[in-house]
C-alpha positions as CSV (number, residue, x, y, z in Angstrom):
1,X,151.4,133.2,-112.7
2,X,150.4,130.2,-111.5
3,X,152.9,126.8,-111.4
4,X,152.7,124.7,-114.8
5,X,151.2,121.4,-114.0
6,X,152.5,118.1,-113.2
7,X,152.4,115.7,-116.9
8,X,151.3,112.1,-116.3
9,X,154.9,111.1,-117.4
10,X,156.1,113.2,-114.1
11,X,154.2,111.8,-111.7
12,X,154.4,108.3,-113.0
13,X,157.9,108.7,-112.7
14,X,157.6,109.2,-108.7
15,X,155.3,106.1,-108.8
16,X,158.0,103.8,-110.6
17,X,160.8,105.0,-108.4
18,X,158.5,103.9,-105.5
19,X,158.0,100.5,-107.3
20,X,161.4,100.1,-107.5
21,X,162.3,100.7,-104.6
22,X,164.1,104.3,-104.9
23,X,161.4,106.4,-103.1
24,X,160.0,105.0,-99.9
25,X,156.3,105.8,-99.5
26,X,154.5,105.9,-96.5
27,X,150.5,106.5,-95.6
28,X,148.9,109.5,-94.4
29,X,145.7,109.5,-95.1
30,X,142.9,109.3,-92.3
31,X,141.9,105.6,-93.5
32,X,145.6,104.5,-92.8
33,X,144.8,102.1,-90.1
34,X,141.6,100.8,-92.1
35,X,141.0,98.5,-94.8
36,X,138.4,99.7,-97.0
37,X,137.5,97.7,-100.3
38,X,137.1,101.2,-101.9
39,X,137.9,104.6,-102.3
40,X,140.6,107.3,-101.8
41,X,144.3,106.5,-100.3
42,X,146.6,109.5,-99.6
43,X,150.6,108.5,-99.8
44,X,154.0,110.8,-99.0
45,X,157.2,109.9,-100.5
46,X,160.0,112.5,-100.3
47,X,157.6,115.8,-100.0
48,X,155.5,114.4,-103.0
49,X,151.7,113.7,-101.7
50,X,149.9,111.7,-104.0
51,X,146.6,109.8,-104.0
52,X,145.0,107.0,-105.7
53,X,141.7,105.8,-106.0
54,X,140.9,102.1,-105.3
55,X,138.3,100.1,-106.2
56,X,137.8,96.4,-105.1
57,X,141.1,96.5,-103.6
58,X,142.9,97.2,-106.7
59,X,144.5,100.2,-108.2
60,X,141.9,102.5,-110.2
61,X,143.7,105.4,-110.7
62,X,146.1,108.6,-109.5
63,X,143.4,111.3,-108.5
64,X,146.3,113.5,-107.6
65,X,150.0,114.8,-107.2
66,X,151.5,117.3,-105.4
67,X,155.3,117.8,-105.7
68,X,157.5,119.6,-103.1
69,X,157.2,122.6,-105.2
70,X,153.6,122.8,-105.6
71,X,152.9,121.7,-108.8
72,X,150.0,119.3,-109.4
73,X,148.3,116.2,-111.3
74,X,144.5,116.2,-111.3
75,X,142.7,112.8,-112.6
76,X,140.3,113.9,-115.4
77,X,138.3,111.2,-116.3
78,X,137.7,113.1,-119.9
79,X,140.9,112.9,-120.7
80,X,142.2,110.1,-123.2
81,X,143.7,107.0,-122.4
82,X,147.5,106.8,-121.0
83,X,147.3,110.0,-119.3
84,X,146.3,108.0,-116.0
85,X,150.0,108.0,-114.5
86,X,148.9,104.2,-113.2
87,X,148.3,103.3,-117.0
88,X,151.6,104.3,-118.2
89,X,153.5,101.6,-115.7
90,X,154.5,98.2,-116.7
91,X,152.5,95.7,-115.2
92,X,155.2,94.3,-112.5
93,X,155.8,98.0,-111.4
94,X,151.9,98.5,-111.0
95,X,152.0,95.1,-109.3
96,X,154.6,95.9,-107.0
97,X,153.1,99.1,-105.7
98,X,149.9,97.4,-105.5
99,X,151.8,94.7,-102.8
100,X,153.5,98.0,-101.3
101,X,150.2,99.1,-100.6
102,X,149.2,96.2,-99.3
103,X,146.3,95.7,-101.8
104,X,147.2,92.4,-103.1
């Protein structure tokens, strides 16, 4: 039996605790040290791995979560609006992990 998936709600709620300050978040992905305009960045924050897709150095979208436990968030781009985890913050907490990730 495999592990129930992560819900949107979930992993936003990893995303807003980093935004505010409760979770720190660090980089891990190979394109740490490099600024690209576009494409994927891999965060850790607490055992949770999560990565977003930028695009013209903005926020697109959450491509994936993994939790401690195993469970997982996949981006479906069929899927209907709000189930982005990104969509469902306010805008100063999408802001502020924008400038935590040093996009703005």
């Amino acid at each position: 039996m495999s592990a129930k998936p992560l819900t949107a709600r979930e992993t936003c709620q990893v995303l807003r605790d980093i935004a505010l300050g409760i979770r720190v978040m660090r980089r891990v992905d190979s394109n740490a040290q490099v600024e690209i305009d576009s494409g994927l960045m891999t965060v850790e924050t607490d055992g949770w791995l999560i990565t977003f897709y930028k695009q013209h150095r903005a926020l697109d979208h959450c491509d994936r979560c993994l939790s401690p436990e195993g469970r997982a968030y996949i981006f479906d781009a069929r899927q209907r609006y709000g189930t982005d985890p990104l969509e469902l913050l306010s805008t100063w907490e999408r802001s502020q992990l924008e400038s935590l990730l040093s996009l703005t």
